[in-house]
C-alpha positions, 0 to 999 in steps of 0.5 A: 799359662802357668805361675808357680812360687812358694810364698812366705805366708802360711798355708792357712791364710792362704787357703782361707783367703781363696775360700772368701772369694766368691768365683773361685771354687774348690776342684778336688784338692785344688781351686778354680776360677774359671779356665784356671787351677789353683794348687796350695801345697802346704811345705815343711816352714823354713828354718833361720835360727831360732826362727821359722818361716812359714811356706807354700806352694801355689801353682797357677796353671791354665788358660792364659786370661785367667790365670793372668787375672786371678794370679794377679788378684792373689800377688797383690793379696799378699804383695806385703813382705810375708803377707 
């Protein structure tokens, strides 16, 4: 199973809210939580006039449970327009 989206929230927010969470760990460059990879990209921030956007890519990939189960706990982390 893969997810893969970019998220309105700044990278470090999101890099600190997988670090609070005591079953996942980090696998390199990336997370994982159990059969699951979790990839953050940190993008350039979205330009609308005189504001910008924070932007990150995470990327969910592997065995269908997992995936499933921890793509769930992050969307609804940071369900809230922006987070």
């Amino acid at each position: 199973m893969e997810y893969d989206g970019c998220w309105a929230v700044a990278y470090d927010r999101i890099a600190a809210f997988w670090q609070q969470q005591p079953d996942v760990t980090m696998d390199g460059t990336a997370y994982r939580y159990g059969g699951c990879r979790i990839e953050v990209t940190r993008l350039p921030d979205r330009s609308l006039g005189r504001w910008s956007m924070p932007q990150t890519q995470v990327r969910f990939t592997g065995d269908d449970r997992d995936t499933a189960a921890i793509y769930r706990r992050f969307f609804l982390a940071f369900l809230s327009a922006g987070g």
